[in-house]
C-alpha positions as CSV (number, residue, x, y, z in Angstrom):
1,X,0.0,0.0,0.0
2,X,1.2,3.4,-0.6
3,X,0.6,6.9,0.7
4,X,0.1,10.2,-1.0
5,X,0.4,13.5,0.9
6,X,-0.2,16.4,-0.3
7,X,-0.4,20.0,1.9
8,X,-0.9,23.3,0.5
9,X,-2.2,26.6,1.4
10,X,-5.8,28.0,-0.2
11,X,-6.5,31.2,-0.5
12,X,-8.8,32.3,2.5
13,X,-11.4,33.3,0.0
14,X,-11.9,30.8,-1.6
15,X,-11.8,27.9,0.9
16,X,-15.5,27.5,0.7
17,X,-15.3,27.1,-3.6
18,X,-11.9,24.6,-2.7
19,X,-13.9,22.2,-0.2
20,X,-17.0,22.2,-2.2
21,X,-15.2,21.4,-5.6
22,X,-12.6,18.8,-4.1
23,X,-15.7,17.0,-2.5
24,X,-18.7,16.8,-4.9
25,X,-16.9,17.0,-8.5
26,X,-13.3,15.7,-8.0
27,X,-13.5,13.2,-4.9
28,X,-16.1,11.3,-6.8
29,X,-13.8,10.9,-9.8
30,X,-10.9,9.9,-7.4
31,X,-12.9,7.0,-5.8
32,X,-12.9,5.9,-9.1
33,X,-8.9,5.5,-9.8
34,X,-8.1,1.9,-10.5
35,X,-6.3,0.9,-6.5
36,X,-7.8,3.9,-4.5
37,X,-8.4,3.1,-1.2
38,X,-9.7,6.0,1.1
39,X,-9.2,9.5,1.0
40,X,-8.5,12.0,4.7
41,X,-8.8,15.4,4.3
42,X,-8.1,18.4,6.9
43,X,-8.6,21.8,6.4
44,X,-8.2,24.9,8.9
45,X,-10.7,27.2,7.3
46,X,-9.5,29.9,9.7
47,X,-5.9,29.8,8.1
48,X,-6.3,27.6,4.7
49,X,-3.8,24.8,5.5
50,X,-5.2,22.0,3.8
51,X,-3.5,18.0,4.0
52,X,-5.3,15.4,2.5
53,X,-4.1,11.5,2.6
54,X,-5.1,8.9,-0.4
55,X,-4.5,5.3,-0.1
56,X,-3.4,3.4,-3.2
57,X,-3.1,-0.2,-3.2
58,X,0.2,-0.3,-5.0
59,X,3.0,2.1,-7.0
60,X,1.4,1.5,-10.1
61,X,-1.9,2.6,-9.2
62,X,-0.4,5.9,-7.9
63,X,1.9,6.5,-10.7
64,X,-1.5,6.1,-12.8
65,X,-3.1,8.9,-11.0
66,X,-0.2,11.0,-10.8
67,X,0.6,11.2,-14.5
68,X,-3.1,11.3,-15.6
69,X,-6.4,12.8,-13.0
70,X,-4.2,14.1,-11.3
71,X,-2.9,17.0,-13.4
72,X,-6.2,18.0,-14.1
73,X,-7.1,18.2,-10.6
74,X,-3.8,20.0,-10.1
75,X,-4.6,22.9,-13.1
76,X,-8.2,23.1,-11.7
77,X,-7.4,23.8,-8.0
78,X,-4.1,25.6,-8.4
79,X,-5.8,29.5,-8.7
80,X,-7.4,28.7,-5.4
81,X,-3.9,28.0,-3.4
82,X,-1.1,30.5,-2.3
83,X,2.0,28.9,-4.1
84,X,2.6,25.4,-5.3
85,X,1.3,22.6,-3.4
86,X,3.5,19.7,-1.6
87,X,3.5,16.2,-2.7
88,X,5.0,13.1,-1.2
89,X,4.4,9.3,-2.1
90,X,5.6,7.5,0.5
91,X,4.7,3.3,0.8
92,X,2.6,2.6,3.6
93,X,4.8,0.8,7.1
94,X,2.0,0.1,9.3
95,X,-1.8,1.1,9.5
96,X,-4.9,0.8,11.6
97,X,-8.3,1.4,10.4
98,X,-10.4,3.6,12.1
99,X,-13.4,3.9,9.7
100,X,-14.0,7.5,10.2
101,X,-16.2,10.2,8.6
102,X,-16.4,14.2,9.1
103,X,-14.5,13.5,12.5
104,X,-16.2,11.0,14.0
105,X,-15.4,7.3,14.6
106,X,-18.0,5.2,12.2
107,X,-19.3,1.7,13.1
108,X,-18.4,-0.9,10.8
């Protein structure tokens, strides 16, 4: 399994237009990447430090998302962020699911 971080800044103003594209237009289309496995987002809406977290099952699967969705979601969100954004790809060493959902712990 392998990890991809990615942290940025978004412009205070348009943090609201940020969160509500990322989760009803390009989330959707993520969760449809051959070897996705979950998404974790945080957000400071007071500041506009954003992190989010995918899951991939493997190298391949990220490598496909990095050289193709990915790049549009990158061009689309880019005028909404102070700077360049930060991304790593790490593989995964140890995980524990917890199953949660808009910060709360969710029954399986």
């Amino acid at each position: 399994m392998y990890s991809r971080v990615i942290t940025c800044e978004i412009q205070p103003a348009h943090i609201h237009e940020f969160r509500t594209i990322v989760n009803e237009e390009l989330l959707p289309r993520i969760e449809q990447q051959p070897g996705f496995l979950e998404n974790i987002e945080s957000v400071d809406s007071a500041t506009g430090k954003y992190c989010c977290m995918t899951l991939w099952e493997n190298e391949a699967a990220v490598k496909n998302y990095d050289n193709g969705l990915f790049q549009e979601i990158a061009a689309k969100l880019a005028p909404m962020m102070q700077g360049a954004p930060t991304v790593q790809t790490l593989p995964v060493d140890n995980a524990s699911a917890q199953h949660v959902r808009a910060g709360k712990l969710v029954a399986v």
